[in-house]
C-alpha positions as CSV (number, residue, x, y, z in Angstrom):
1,X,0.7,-4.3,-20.5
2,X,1.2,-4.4,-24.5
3,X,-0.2,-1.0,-26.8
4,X,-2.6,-2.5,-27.8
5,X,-4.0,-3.1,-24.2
6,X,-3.0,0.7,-23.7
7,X,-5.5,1.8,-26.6
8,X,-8.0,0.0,-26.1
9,X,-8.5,0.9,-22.1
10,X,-7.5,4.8,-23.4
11,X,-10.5,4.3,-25.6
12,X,-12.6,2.4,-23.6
13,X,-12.3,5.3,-20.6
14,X,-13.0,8.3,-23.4
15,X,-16.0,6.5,-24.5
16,X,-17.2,5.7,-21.0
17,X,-16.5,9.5,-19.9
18,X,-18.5,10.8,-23.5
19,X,-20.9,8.6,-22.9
20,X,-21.6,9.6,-18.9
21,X,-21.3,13.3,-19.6
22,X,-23.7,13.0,-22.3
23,X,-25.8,10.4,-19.9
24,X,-26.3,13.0,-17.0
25,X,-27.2,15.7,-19.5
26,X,-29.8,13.4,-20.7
27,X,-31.1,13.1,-17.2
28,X,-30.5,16.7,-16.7
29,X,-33.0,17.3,-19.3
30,X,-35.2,14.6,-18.8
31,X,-35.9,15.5,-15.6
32,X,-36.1,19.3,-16.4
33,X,-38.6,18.5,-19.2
34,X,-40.5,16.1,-17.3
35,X,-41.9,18.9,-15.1
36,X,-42.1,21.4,-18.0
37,X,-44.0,18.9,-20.1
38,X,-47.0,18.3,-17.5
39,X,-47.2,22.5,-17.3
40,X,-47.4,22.2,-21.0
41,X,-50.2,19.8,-21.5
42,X,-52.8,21.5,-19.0
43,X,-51.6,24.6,-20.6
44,X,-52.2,23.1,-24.4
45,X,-55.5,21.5,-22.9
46,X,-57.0,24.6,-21.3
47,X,-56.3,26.6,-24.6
48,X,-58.6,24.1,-26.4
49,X,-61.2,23.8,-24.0
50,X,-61.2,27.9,-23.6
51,X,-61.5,28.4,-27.7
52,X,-64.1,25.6,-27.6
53,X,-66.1,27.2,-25.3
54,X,-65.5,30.5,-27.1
55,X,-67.3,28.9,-29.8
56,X,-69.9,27.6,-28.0
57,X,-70.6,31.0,-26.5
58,X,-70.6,32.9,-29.6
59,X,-73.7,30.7,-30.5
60,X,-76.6,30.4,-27.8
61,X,-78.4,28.0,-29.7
62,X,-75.6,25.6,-30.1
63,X,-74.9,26.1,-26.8
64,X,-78.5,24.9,-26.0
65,X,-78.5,22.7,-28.2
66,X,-75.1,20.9,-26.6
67,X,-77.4,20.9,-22.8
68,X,-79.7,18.8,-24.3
69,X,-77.4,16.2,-26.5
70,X,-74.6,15.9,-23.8
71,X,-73.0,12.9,-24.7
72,X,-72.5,14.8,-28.2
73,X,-69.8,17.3,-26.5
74,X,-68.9,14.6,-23.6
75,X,-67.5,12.1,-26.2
76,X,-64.2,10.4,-25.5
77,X,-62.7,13.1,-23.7
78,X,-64.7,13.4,-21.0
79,X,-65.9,16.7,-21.5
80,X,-69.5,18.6,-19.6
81,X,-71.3,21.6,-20.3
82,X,-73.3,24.5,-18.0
83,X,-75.1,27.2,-18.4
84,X,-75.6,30.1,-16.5
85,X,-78.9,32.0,-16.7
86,X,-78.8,36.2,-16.6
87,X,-80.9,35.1,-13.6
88,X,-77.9,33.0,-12.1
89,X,-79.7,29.6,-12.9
90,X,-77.1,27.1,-13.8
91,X,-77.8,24.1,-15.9
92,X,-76.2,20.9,-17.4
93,X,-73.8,18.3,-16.0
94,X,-71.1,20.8,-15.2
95,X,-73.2,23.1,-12.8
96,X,-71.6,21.4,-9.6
97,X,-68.3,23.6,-10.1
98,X,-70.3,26.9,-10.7
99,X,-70.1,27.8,-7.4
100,X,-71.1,31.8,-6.4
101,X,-68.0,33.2,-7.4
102,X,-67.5,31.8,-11.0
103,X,-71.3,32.5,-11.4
104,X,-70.7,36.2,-10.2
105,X,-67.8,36.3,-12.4
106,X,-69.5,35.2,-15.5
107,X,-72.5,37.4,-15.2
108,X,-70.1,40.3,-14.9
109,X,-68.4,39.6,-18.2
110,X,-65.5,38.0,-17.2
111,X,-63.6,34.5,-18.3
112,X,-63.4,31.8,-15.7
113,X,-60.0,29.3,-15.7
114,X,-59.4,27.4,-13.1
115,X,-59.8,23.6,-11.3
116,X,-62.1,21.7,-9.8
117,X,-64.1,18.8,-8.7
118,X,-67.0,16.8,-10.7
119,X,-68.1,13.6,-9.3
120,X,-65.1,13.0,-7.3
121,X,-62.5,13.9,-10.2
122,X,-60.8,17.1,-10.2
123,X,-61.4,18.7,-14.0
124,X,-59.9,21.6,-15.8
125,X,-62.8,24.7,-15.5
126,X,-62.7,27.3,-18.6
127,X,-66.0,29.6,-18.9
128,X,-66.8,32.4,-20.8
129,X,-69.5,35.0,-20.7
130,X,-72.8,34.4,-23.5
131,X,-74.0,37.3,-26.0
132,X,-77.1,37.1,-23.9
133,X,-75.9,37.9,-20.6
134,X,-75.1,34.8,-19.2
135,X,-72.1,32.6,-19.4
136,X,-70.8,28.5,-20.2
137,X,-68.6,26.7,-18.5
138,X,-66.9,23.5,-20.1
139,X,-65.1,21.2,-17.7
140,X,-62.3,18.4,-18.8
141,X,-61.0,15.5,-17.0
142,X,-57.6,16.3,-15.4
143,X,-56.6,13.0,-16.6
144,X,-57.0,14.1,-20.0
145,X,-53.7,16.2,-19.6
146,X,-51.9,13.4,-18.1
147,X,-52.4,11.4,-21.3
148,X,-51.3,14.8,-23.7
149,X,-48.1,14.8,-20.9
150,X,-47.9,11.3,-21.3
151,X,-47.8,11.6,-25.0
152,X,-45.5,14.3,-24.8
153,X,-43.0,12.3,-22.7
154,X,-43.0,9.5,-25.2
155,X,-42.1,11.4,-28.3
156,X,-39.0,12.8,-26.3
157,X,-37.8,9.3,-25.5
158,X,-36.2,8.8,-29.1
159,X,-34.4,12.4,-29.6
160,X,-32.7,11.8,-25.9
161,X,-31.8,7.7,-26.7
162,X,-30.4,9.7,-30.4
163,X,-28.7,12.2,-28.4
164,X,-27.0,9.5,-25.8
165,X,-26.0,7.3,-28.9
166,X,-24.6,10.0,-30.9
167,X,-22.2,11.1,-27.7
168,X,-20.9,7.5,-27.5
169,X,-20.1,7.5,-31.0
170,X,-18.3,10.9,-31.1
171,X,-16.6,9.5,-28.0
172,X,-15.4,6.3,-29.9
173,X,-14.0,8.3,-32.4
174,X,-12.5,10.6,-30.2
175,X,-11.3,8.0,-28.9
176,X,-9.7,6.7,-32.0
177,X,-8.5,9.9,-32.7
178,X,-6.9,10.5,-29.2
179,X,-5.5,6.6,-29.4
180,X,-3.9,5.8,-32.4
181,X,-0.8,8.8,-32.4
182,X,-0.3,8.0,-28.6
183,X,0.1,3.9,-29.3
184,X,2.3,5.0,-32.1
185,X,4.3,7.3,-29.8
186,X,4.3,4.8,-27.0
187,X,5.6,2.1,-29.7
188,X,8.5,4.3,-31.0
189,X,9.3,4.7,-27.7
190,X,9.2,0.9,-26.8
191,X,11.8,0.8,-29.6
192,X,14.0,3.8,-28.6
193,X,14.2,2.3,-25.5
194,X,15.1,-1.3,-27.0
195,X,18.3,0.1,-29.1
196,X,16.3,1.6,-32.3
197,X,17.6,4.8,-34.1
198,X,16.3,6.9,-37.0
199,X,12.5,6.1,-36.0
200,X,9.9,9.1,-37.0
201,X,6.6,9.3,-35.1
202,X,4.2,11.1,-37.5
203,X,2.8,14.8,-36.1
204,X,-0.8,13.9,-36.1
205,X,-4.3,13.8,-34.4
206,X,-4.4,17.6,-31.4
207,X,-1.7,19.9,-30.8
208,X,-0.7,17.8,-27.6
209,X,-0.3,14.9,-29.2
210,X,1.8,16.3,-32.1
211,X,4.0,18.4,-29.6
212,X,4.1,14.6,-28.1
213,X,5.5,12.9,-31.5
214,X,8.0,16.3,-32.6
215,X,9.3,15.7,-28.8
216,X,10.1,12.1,-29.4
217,X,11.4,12.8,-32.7
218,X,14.0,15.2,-31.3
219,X,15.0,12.4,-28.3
220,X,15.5,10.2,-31.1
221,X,18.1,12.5,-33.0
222,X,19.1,13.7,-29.6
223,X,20.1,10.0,-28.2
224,X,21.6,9.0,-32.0
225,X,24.0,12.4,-31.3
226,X,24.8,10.8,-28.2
227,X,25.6,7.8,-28.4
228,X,27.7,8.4,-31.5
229,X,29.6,10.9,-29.3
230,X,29.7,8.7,-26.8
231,X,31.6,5.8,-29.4
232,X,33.8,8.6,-30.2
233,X,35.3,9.3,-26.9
234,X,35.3,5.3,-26.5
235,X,37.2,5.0,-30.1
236,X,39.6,7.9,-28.4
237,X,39.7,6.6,-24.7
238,X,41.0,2.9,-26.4
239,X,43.1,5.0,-28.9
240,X,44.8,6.7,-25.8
241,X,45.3,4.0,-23.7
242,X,46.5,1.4,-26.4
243,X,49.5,3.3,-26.8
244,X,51.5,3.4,-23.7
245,X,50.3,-0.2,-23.1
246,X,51.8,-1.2,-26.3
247,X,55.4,0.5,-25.2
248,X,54.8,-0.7,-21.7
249,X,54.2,-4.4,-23.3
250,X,57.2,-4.1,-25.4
251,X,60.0,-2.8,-23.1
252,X,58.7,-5.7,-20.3
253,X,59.0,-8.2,-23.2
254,X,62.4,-7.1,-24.0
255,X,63.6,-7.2,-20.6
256,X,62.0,-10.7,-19.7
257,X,63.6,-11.8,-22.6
258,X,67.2,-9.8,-21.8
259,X,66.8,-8.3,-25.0
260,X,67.6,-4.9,-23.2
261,X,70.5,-5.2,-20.3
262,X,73.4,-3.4,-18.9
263,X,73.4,0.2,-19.4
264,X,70.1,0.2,-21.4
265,X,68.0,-0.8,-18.1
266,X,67.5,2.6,-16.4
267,X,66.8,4.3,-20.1
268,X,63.9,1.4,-20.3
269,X,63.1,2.2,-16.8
270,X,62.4,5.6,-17.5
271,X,60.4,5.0,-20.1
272,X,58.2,2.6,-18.8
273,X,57.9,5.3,-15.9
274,X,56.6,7.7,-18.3
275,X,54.1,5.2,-19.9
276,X,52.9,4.3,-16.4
277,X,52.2,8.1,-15.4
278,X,50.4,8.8,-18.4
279,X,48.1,5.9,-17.7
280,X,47.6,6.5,-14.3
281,X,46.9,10.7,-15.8
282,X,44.1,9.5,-18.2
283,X,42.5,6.8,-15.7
284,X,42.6,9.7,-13.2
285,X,40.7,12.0,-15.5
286,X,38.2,9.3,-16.0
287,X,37.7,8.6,-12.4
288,X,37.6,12.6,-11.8
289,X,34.7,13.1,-14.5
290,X,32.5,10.4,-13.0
291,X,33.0,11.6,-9.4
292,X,32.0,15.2,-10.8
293,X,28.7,13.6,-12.3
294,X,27.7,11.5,-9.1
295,X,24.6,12.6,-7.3
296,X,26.6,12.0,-4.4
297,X,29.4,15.0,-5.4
298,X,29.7,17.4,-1.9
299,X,31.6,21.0,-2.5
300,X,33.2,22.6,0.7
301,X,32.4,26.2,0.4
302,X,33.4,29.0,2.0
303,X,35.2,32.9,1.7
304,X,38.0,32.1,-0.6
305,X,40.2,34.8,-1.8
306,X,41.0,34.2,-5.2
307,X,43.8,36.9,-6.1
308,X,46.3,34.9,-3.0
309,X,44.6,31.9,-4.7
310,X,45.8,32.6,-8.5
311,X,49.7,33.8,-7.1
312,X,49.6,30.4,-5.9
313,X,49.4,28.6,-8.8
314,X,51.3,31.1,-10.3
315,X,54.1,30.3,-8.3
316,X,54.0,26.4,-9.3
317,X,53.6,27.1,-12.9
318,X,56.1,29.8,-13.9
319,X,58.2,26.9,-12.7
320,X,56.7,24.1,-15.2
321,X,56.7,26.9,-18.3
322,X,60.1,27.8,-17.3
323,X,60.9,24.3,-17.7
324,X,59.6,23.8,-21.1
325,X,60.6,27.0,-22.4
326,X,57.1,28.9,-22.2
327,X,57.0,32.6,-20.6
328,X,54.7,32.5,-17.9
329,X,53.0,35.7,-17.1
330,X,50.0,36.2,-13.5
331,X,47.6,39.2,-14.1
332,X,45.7,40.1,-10.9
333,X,45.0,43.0,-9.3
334,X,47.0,42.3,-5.8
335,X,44.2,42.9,-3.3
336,X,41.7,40.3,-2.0
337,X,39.0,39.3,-4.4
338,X,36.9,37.3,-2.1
339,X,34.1,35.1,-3.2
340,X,32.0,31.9,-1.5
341,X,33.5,29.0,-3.5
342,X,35.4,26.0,-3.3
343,X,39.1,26.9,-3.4
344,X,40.5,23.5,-4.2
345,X,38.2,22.9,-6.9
346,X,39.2,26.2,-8.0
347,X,42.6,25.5,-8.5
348,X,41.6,22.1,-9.8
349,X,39.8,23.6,-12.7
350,X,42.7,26.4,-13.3
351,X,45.3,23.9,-13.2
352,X,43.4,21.8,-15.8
353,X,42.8,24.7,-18.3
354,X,46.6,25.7,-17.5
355,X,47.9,21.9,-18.0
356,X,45.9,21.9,-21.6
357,X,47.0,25.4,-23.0
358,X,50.8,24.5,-21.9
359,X,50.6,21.0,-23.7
360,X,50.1,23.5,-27.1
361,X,51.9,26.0,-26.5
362,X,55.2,26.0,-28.2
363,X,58.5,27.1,-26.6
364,X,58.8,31.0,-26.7
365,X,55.1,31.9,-26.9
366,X,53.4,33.4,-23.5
367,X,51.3,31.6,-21.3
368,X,48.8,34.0,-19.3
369,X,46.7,33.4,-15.9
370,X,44.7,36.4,-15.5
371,X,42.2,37.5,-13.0
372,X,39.6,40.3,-12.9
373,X,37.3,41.1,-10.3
374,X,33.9,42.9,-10.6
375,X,31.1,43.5,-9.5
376,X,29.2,40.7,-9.2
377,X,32.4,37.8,-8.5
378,X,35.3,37.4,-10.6
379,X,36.7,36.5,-14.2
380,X,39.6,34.1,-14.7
381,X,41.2,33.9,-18.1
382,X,43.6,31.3,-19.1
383,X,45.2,32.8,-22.5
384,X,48.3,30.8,-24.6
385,X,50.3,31.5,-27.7
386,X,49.4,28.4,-29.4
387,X,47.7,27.6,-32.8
388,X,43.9,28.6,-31.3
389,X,41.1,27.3,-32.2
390,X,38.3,27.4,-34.8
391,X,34.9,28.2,-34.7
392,X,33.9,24.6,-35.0
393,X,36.1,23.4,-32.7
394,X,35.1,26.9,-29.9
395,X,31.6,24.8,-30.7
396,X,32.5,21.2,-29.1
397,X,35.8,22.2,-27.4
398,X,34.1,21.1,-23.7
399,X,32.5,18.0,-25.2
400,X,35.0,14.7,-24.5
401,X,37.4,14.1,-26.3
402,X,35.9,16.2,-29.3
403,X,39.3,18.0,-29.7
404,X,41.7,15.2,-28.9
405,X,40.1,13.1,-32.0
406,X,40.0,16.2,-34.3
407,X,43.6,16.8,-33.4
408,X,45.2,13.6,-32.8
409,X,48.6,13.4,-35.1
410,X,48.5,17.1,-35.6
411,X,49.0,18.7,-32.1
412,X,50.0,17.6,-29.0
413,X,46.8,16.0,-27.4
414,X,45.3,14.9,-24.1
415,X,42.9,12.6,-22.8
416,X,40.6,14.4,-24.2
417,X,38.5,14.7,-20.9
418,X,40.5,18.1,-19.3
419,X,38.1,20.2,-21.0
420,X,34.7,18.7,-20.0
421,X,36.4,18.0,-16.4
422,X,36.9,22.0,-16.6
423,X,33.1,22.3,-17.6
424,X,31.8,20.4,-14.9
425,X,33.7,21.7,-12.8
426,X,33.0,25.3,-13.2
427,X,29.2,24.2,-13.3
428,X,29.1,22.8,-10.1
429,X,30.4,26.2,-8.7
430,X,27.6,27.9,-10.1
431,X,29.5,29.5,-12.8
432,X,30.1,29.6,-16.3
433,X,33.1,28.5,-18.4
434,X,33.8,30.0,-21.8
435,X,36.3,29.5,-25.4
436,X,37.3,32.3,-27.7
437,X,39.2,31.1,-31.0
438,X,42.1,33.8,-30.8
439,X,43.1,35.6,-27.4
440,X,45.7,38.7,-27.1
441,X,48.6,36.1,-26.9
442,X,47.3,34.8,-30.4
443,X,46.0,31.5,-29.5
444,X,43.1,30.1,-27.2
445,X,41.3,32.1,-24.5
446,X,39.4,30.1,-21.7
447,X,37.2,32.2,-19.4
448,X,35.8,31.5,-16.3
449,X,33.2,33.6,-14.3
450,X,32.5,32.7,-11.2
451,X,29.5,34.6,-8.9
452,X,30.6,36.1,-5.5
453,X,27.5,34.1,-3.5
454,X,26.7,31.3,-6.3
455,X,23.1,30.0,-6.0
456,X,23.3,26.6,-7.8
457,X,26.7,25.8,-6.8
458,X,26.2,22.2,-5.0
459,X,27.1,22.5,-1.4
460,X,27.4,20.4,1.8
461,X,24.8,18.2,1.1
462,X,24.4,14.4,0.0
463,X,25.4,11.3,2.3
464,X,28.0,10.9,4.6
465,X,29.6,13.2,7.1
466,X,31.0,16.4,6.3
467,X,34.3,16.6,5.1
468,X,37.4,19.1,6.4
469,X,38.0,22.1,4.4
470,X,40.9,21.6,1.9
471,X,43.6,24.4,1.1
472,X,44.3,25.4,-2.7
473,X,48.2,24.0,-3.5
C-alpha cells in the first residue's frame, strides 16, 4: 500500500469516527428533544389560552359578548368558550367539558387546567373564575400543539444538520492534521529503510506525533553512527587480514618459484606458520563474536568457584609473561568465592582481557589478575603496566576494532574484536565489564563484576539438547 493510500484511509477513518460520534449525539439529542419539544408546546399553548382567558374574565361583557359571536374567538385555531352562571348554569360551545367538578371548582374561585373531550376531539381545558362569581372556560384543539411541536421540530432540523456538518469538517481537518506528519514520517522511514542517511522529519502537528518524527530523527543519526562504525571495523578486519596473506602469498611464491631453498626452508616455514595462526586467531574471534550474538547462544551454569578458577589461569599465564619478559602477579583471597556462572566462559573472557593487556605491556612492567569477593558476587581486575588509555579511547574501548584503528602503527594491536568479545561476554553472564584510563600498575585497568545468582544471564535454554558441563583450563 503506497502513503498516499495510508493518508487517505487514516483520514477517511477520522472523518468517519468525527462524523459518527457527532451523528449519535445528534440522535441523542434529537430524540431527547423530540419528547421535550411536545411537553413544550402544550405547555406554551396552555399559557396562552390561560392569559386569554384571564382577559376574558377580567371583562364580563366581553366575555358575553364572545357567547354570542363564537366564531369571533373560534377562528382558525379552533378555540370555544363557556360560561358558568353563580347559579352553576353553563353556556356556550365549550359547556360539554364543564362537568361538576370544574364547575364546583370555578364557583369556588379556583383556576381550572386540564384535558378533555369536545365533539369527539380531546382539547386543552383552561378556566378561570369571573368578577361576578362565576367562571369561563376556553378549550383548544389538542392538535393545535401538535402543529406548535411540529413547528418546533422543524426549526431544530437546521442547527442539528449545522452541527453534524461542522463535526465532519473538524474531522477532516483533524484528519489532515493527524495525516500529513505521519505520511511524512512513514516516507522518511520508506527511505531509511531503502539506504537514505541525513533525512530530518519535521517535529510537527500533537505531541505524539512529534515524539514520532524526534524518534526517527535519532534512528537516523543512530543507524549513520552505525553503519560508519560498522565500515570501520570492515576497513580494519580487511586491514588485518591483508597482511599475513600478503607474507603468506609471498613466501609460497618464492618457494614455488625456488627462490627460497636449502637452509632458508624451515625459517620460511616458520614464518608462514606464524602468518597462518594469526589468521586462524582473527577468523576465530570473528566466528566467537557471532556465536555470542546468536539467539541460539546456551550458557552452562552452575556453582563455580572463582578464586581455584583465577589460580588456574594464573598458573598458565605466569608462564606466557615469563616468556615475554612481563612479571606476572594473582591477587585473590585463597578461599572459595563461589558464584552461579559459567566457568569456561569465565576463563574465556579473563584470558581475552589477559591476552590484550599482555600484547601492550612492555618487558619489565607488571601484569596483574586480581580478584575480590563481596557481598553481592565478585570483582575481577585485569591491571597492566602499559601506556593506558585515554578518556576517549575508555569511551569506545569495547566497541570493534575502535582501538585497533586508533592504534594501528603506534602500539602493538589485535583484531580488534577481544574487547567487544570480552563485552559480550560478560553481558551474557549477567554482569558488567568496565575500563579505567590509568590502574595502580600505571596503565589500563579492566574490571569485571559478576553477581553471585545473575538474573539475566542466558541459561539452558534455546534449541537442541543440553550440552555437558565444560571445566575452566
Amino acid at each position: 500500500m503506497t502513503p498516499a493510500r495510508r493518508r487517505a484511509a487514516l483520514a477517511g477513518s477520522v472523518v468517519l469516527l468525527t462524523t459518527a460520534v457527532a451523528a449519535l449525539a445528534v440522535l441523542v439529542t434529537a430524540l431527547f428533544a423530540w419528547r421535550t419539544i411536545r411537553t413544550t408546546a402544550e405547555s406554551q399553548e396552555r399559557d396562552q389560552l390561560s392569559r386569554q382567558a384571564e382577559v376574558m374574565a377580567r371583562t364580563p361583557a366581553l366575555a358575553s359578548l364572545m357567547l354570542d359571536r363564537q366564531q369571533l374567538i373560534a377562528g382558525s385555531n379552533g378555540t370555544e368558550l363557556a360560561l358558568v352562571a353563580t347559579t352553576g348554569a353553563v353556556q356556550g360551545r365549550a359547556a360539554p367539558v364543564v362537568g361538576a367538578a370544574r364547575r364546583t371548582a370555578l364557583l369556588a374561585g379556583r383556576d381550572v387546567s386540564a384535558t378533555g373531550f369536545l365533539d369527539g376531539r380531546e382539547v386543552l381545558v383552561e378556566g378561570v373564575p369571573t368578577r361576578t362569581g362565576g367562571g369561563l372556560v376556553l378549550t383548544r384543539p389538542m392538535s393545535s400543539v401538535d402543529d406548535a411541536a411540529d413547528r418546533m421540530r422543524g426549526a431544530l432540523v437546521l442547527p442539528l444538520g449545522l452541527g453534524l456538518s461542522g463535526a465532519a469538517l473538524a474531522g477532516a481537518l483533524l484528519a489532515r492534521r493527524l495525516a500529513r506528519p505521519l505520511v511524512s514520517a512513514a516516507r522518511t522511514a520508506h527511505r531509511l529503510s531503502e539506504g537514505e542517511r541525513g533525512l530530518q522529519v519535521p517535529a510537527e502537528g500533537p505531541a505524539e506525533v512529534a515524539e514520532l518524527a524526534t524518534a526517527l530523527n535519532s534512528l537516523d543519526a543512530a543507524l549513520a553512527r552505525s553503519e560508519q562504525r560498522q565500515r570501520d571495523f570492515l576497513m580494519s578486519v580487511s586491514h588485518e587480514i591483508r597482511t599475513p596473506l600478503t607474507t603468506v602469498r609471498g613466501y609460497a611464491e618464492a618457494l614455488a618459484d625456488e627462490v627460497i631453498s636449502g637452509d632458508e626452508v624451515p625459517e620460511a616455514g616458520r614464518i608462514l606458520r606464524g602468518e597462518i595462526e594469526r589468521l586462524e586467531r582473527f577468523v576465530g574471534d570473528l566466528l566467537a563474536l557471532a556465536r555470542l550474538e546468536a539467539d541460539d547462544f546456551r550458557l552452562d551454569t552452575g556453582e563455580v568457584d572463582l578464586d581455584a578458577l583465577v589460580a588456574q589461569a594464573a598458573t598458565v599465564w605466569s608462564a606466557r609473561c615469563t616468556g615475554h619478559g612481563v612479571a606476572f602477579r594473582a591477587e585473590r583471597p585463597g578461599h572459595p568465592v563461589r558464584v552461579t556462572t559459567d566457568g569456561f566462559r569465565v576463563r574465556q573472557l579473563l584470558d581475552g582481557l589477559l591476552g590484550n593487556a599482555l600484547r601492550v605491556t612492555p618487558a619489565g612492567r607488571p601484569l596483574v589478575l586480581a580478584l575480590c569477593p563481596d557481598g553481592t558476587g565478585a570483582r575481577m581486575e585485569v591491571r597492566d603496566g602499559g601506556p593506558g588509555l585515554t578518556d576517549e579511547d575508555v569511551a569506545v574501548a569495547f566497541e570493534r576494532g575502535a582501538l585497533t584503528a586508533r592504534y594501528r602503527g603506534v602500539r602493538a594491536v589485535g583484531s580488534g574484536l577481544g574487547l567487544a568479545l570480552a563485552h559480550r561476554l560478560a553481558t551474557l553472564l549477567g554482569g558488567t565489564i568496565g575500563a579505567r584510563g590509568r590502574g595502580p600498575e600505571g596503565g589500563a585497568c579492566f574490571t569485571v563484576e559478576l553477581p553471585a545468582h545473575p538474573a539475566t544471564a542466558r541459561g539452558e535454554s534455546g534449541s537442541g539438547a543440553p550440552r555437558a558441563p565444560r571445566t575452566p583450563h
